[in-house]
N, C-alpha and C positions, 0 to 999 in steps of 0.2 A: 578498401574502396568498393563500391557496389552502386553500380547503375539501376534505376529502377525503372523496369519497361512500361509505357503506359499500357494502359486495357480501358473499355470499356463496354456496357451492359453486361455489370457480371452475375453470374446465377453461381451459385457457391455454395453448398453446406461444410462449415467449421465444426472441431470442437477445439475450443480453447485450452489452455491448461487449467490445474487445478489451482484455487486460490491463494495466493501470495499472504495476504491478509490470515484466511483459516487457515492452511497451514502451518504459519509461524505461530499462531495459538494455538491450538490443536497438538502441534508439538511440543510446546511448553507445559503444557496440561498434562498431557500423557507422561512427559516425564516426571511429571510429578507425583502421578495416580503412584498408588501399589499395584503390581501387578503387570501384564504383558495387554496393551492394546493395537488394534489395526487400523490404521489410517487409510485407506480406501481413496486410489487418486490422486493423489498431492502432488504439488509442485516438488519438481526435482528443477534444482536452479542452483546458481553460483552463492543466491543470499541463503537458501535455505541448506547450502550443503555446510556454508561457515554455521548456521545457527544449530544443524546436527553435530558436527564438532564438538561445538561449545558445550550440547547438554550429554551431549559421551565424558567430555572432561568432567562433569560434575556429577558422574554416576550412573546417569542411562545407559540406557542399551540400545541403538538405531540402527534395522539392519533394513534394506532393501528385501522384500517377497514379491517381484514381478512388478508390476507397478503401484504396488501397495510399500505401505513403510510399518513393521515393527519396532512397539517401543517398549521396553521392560523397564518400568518405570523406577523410582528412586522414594516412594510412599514420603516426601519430602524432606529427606534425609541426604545433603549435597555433600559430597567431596570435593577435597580443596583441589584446583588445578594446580600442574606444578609452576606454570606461567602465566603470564598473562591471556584472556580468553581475546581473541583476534578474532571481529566482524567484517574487518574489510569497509565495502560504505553499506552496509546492514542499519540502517537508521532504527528500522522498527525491531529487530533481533536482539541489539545491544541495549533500546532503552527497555523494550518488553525486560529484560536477563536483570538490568539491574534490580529492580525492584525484587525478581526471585533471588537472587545468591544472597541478600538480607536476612533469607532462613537458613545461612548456611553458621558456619561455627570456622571464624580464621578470615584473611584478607583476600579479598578479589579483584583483579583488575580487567575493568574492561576497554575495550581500544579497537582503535580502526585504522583507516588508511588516510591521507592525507586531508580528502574531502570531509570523513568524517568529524575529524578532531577540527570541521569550524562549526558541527551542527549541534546546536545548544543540547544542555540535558541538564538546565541548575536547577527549574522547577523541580524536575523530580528527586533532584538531589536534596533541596529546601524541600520536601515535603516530606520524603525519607528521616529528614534531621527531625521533624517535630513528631516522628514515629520512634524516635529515640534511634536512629540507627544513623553510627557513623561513617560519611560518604562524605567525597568530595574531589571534586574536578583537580586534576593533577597541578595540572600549569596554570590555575585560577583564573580561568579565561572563561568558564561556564562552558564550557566543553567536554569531550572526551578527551583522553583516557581518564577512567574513573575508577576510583579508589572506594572499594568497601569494608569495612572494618567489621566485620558479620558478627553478632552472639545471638543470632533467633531476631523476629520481628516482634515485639513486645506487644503491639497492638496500642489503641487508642484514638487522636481525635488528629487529621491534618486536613492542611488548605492545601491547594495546589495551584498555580497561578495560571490560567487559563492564557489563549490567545498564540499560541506556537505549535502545541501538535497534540491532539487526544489522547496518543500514546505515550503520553507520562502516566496518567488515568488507569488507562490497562494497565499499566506495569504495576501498579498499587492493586489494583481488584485482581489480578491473575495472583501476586502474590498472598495475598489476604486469610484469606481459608486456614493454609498454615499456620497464622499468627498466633500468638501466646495469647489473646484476648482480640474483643471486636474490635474492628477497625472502624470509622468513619471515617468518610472524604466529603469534602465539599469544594467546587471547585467555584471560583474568583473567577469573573470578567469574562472575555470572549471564550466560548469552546465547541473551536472549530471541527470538523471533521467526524462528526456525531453519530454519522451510523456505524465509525471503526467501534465505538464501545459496545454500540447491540451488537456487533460482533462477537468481541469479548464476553461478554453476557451472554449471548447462546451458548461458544463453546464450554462456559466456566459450566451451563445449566445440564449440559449435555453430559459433561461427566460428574454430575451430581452435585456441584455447589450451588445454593443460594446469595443470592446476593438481593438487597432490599434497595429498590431503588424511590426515595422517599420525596422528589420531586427531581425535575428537569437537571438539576445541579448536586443533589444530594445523593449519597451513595452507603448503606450500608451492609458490611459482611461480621456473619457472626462467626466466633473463632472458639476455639479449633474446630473445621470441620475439613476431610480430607476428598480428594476429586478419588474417582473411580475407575479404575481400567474400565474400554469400552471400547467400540468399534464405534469411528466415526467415517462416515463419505464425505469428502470436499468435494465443496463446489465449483463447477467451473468461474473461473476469475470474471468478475463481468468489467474491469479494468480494464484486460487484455480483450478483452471482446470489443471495445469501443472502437479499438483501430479499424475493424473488420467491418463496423457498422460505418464507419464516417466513411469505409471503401463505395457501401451502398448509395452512400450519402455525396459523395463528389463524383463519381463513375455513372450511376444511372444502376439498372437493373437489382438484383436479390443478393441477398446474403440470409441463411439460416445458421444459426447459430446454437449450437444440440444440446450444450450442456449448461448453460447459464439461464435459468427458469425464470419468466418476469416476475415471479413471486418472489424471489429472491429479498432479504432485506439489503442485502449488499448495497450500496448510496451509491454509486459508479453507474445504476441502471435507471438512474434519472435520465443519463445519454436520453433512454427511448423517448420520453416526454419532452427531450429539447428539439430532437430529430424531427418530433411530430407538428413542434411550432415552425420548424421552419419547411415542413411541405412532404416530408419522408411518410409514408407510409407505415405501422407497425401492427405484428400481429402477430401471434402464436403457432409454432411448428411444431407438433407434438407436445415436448415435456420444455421444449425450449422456444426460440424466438426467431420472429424476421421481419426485417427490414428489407425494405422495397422505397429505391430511390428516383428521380433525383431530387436535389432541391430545389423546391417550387416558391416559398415566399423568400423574398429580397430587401423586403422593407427593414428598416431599424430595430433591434432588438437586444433587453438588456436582462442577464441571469444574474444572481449573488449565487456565487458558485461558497461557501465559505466551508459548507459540510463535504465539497463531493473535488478536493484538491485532483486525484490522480485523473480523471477523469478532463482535466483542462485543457494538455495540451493536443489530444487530436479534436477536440472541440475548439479549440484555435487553429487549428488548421481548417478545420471545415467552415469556420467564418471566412478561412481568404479564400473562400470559393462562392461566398453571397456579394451580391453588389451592394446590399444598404450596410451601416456599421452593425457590429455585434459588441456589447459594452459587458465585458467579463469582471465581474464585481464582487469586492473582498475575499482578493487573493492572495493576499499580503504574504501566507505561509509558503508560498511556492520557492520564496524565496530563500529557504533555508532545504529546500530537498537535495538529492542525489545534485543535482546544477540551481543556480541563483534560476529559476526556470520562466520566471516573466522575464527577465535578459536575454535569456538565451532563446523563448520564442519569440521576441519582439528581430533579434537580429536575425534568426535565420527566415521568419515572413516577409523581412523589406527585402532577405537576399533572392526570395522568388516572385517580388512585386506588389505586395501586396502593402497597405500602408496600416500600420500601427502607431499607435499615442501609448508609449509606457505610462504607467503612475508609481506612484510607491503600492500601491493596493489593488491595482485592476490595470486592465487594458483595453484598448478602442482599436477593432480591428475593422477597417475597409479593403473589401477585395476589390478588384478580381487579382488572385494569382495570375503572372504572366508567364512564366519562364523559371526554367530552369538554374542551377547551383548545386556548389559541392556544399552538402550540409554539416556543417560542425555539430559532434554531437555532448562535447563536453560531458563525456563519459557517463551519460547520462541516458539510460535503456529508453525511457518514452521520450525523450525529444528525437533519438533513434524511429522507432515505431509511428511515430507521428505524422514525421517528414516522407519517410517513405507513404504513405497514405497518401502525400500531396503529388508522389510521383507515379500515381496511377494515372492521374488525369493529367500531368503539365509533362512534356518532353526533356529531359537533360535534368532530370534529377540525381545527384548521388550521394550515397551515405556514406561517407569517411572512416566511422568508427562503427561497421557493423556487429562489431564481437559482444560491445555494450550490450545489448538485449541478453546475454547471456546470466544478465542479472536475475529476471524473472521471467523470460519466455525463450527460450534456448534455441528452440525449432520456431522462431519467426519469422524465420525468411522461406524453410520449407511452406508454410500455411499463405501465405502472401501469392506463391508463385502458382498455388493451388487455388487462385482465383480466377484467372482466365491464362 
């Protein structure tokens, strides 16, 4: 349990951690390069310390140099683990992994913890299949644990079925390069969460793969071609940056924020452009950013958040602190994250006052926050992160399950209390 004191006009310079997003690509790359590269920065976290594991059991090398991470890569030559590879709820770790152990040679299983084995992964397993590579959900539930029957990725022509998470997508283009011949993808229907690909697309370009991106939905990688030991800097997370903004954003006063650059492609730092509709102030601090609060418009407002998921819930918190509604739209995928997460913020905003309309796909929030509650976090690090943002400003807030953040931001309660 953890009370959150309120504060208000805070003046604050952060730096965040390093990004969750690049460094689980960034590490998957690097183990793949030939050769010894530096990671510069990166998140050290509970998701990224299972996905280090994971790529030691298949041949890397990952040692900690200071706050930097060495990796001596595996020139994409995978050894078999002796067990099953254990992500814990690593959503993006285990599907990024399946699509690599596909270049391996013998069986691999991947698996999680409770929560994980109800988060789908059959697109990518259907789409693995029409790569000729046999995979498939254990308990036939489209789930994890997942089963890979590995001889090399042969290469060729697949669909992917769009409309649940981008990173099935990454998982096919991180693994690709390797493949016995070109791959192509083309991805079906909705797909959401689009700037995670440029993502994956810088890291893949940074260690020397091409990839041919031949329209909006069209994807090709020519094969064999292999990634290259290198030195990369991550960025600061601009995910975990949001909580710290929406602090500016319901408290009043500054937040600068040093290491997450507005030039950033990162999709998370749309924040700044929603902060600005509702009355925040933004502008550049050095190499980084700031935000000067509070918020000024109250009127009605409605975003399609469908590209920019992680970024929703302290953006829901910061609507129960305007008086007109905020209509969060085509959000359908939250529902399959770390918590069913439109559930679980629709109930913990009525538990501080504020009134929400769930939908299957969006949400309608009317403030004002009044009051205090003990927040359920349903193990779930940013409904964690969120909530407390709401207990800067309202009295009698507490977080239950503070240890959660230890997912992706470890030292988030030390950065919090370092704002007033």
């Amino acid at each position: 349990m953890r009370p959150i004191r309120p504060i208000t006009n805070i003046s604050a310079t952060i730096r965040v951690p390093g990004s969750k997003s690049y460094t689980q690509r960034a590490l998957i790359v690097a183990a793949l390069a030939r050769g010894q590269s530096l990671l510069r920065a990166p998140l050290f976290s509970e998701d990224t310390e299972h996905l280090m594991k994971a790529l030691n059991s298949l041949g890397a090398h990952i040692h900690a140099q200071g706050a930097d991470l060495a990796v001596v890569g595996t020139g994409g030559n995978l050894t078999i683990p002796p067990g099953p590879i254990y992500m814990g709820n690593n959503g993006t770790g285990l599907r990024l992994l399946t699509g690599v152990v596909s270049l391996g040679h013998g069986t691999f299983v991947l698996d999680g913890n409770d929560r994980m084995r109800q988060r789908p992964i059959q697109p990518l397993v259907d789409a693995l299949g029409n790569l000729g590579v046999e995979a498939s959900c254990r308990d036939k539930n489209g789930c994890p644990p997942v089963e890979v029957a590995a001889e090399g990725l042969g290469g060729g022509r697949t669909t992917l079925a769009g409309g649940l998470s981008s990173q099935y997508l990454s998982s096919l283009l991180l693994a690709a390069p390797y493949a016995g011949g070109d791959v192509a993808i083309e991805v079906l229907g909705s797909f959401p969460s689009r700037p995670y690909v440029d993502m994956t697309l810088n890291v893949m370009e940074h260690f020397g793969a091409e990839v041919s991106v031949l329209d909006d939905r069209s994807f090709l990688v020519r094969a064999p071609q292999a990634y290259r030991s290198n030195e990369y800097a991550v960025e600061g997370d601009a995910s975990s940056a949001t909580y710290f903004m929406a602090a500016a954003a319901v408290c009043g006063g500054t937040v600068r924020i040093e290491n997450v650059s507005p030039d950033s492609v990162q999709g998370d730092l749309r924040f700044i452009d929603i902060l600005k509709t509702m009355g925040c102030e933004v502008g550049r601090s050095g190499k980084g950013l700031e935000i000067r609060g509070p918020l000024t418009h109250h009127g009605d407002l409605s975003f399609d958040l469908h590209d920019v998921p992680d970024m929703v819930p302290a953006l829901a918190v910061v609507s129960a602190f305007r008086k007109g509604k905020t209509n969060l739209k085509n959000i359908g995928h939250l529902r399959i994250k770390e918590s069913d997460r439109i559930a679980a913020l629709t109930r913990e905003l009525r538990r501080i006052g504020a009134t929400v309309e769930e939908k299957e796909d969006a949400m309608v929030i009317q403030g004002l926050a009044t009051r205090g509650g003990d927040i359920e976090c349903y193990n779930d690090h940013r409904i964690a992160m969120s909530f407390a943002i709401a207990g800067l400003a309202i009295e009698g807030v507490v977080i239950k399950d503070p240890d959660c953040v230890k997912k992706s931001f470890p030292d988030f309660w030390d950065k919090l209390a370092s704002l007033g």
